[in-house]
C-alpha positions, 0 to 999 in steps of 0.5 A: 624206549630203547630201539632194542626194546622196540625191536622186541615189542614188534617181534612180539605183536607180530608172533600174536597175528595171524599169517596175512592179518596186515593185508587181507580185505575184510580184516583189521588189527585194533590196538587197545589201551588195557582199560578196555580189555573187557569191553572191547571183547564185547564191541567185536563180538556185537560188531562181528554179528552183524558182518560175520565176515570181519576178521578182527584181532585185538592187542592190548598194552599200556597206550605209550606202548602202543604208540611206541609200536605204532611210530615203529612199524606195527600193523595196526589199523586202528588205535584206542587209547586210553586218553586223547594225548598219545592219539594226538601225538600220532595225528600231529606227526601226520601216522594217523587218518584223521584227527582222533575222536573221543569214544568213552570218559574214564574214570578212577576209582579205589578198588580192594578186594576185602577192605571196606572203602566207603568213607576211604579219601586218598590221603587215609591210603598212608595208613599201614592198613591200606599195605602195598597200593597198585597202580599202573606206570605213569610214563606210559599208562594214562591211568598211572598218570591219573593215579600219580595226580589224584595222589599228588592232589590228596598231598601223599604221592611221596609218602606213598612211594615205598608201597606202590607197586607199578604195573606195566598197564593197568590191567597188570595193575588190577592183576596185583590187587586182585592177586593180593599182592597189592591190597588197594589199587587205583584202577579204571572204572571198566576192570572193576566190571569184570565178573572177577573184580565184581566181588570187591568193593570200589570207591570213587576218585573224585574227577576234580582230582585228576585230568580228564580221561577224554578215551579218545581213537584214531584210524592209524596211516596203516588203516587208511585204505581200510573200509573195515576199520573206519566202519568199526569207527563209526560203530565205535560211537553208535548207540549200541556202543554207547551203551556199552562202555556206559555198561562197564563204567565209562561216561559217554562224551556228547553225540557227535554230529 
């Protein structure tokens, strides 16, 4: 990424937190792969309950992006990617506290608001009727990349290029096949919960399809020192977050000891 995009990126996350936010106790920055936009909100908000004193905010964007902003200085205390890939690349260039542990399994799914996808494969998307498809980017969004295997391995990745439409994460990728700007999407299992996609109608990517979405974190060099944010790690992989992500579509990696 260009150093002049990266500058803007930093400017933008810091307009987004409050006054103080990288150095008061009790408070800590999340960033969160798009995937989790809805259940990340529900996390804080059960972790909040029981220490009413944490002050947490959350940014959310495409995982590549994240660690882009990371590697240039954002005050984040803790990284939720949406694979194991880019929590690894911080842990190997020594910018995080730690080796990065898998919270949640992701899975791909075909989501369309008014098209019937029960016996819908992969390779039937290169039929006019299926129109523009939405996925994430593949360069920085773990998601698209998924989306970009799962096509290649049905045999109609470049078939397809002349429809797809590319969001900038996937949350932006729901966003279009939720607007009908796209009439089929290849999304994360966790958006299709929200109340707003809950309408729709979702079919499953076969796992064998795509690589492994091992959903994995790392407490961030910046969060170190931060009581507040390796205690929201370990929540992270407590029972009640468990349940949790299974609630919005995840599978669950075995309990760690």
């Amino acid at each position: 990424m260009p150093m002049r995009a990266c500058a803007r990126l930093l400017l933008a996350v810091s307009l987004l937190l409050p006054l103080g936010a990288c150095a008061a106790p009790g408070r800590m920055v999340i960033a969160a792969a798009a995937s989790l936009h809805d259940v990340m909100g529900r996390l804080v908000t059960s972790y909040r309950a029981a220490h009413p004193g944490a002050r947490i905010d959350v940014v959310y964007g495409s995982s590549g992006i994240l660690l882009t902003q990371i590697r240039q200085g954002a005050p984040f205390d803790l990284f939720f990617s949406a694979d194991s890939g880019y929590p690894q690349q911080l842990a190997d260039a020594s910018g995080s506290d730690g080796p990065p542990a898998v919270y949640a399994l992701g899975r791909l799914v075909l989501w369309s608001r008014d098209l019937d996808l029960a016996h819908v494969r992969l390779a039937d998307l290169v039929q006019p009727r299926f129109g523009r498809i939405a996925i994430a980017n593949p360069q920085h969004a773990p998601y698209g990349l998924r989306a970009e295997q799962a096509l290649r391995a049905a045999g109609v990745w470049s078939a397809l290029q002349p429809r797809l439409v590319q969001g900038e994460n996937i949350a932006q990728a729901a966003q279009f096949a939720r607007s009908g700007n796209a009439r089929v999407g290849l999304l994360a299992a966790s958006l299709t919960q929200s109340p707003a996609m809950r309408h729709g109608h979702v079919a499953a990517v076969p796992d064998a399809m795509y690589r492994p979405l091992r959903q994995s974190f790392v407490v961030t060099r910046h969060g170190a020192d931060n009581a507040l944010a390796h205690d929201f790690a370990h929540y992270a992989r407590s029972a009640p977050a468990r349940a949790l992500f299974a609630r919005y579509g995840f599978g669950l990696p075995a309990k760690a000891h």
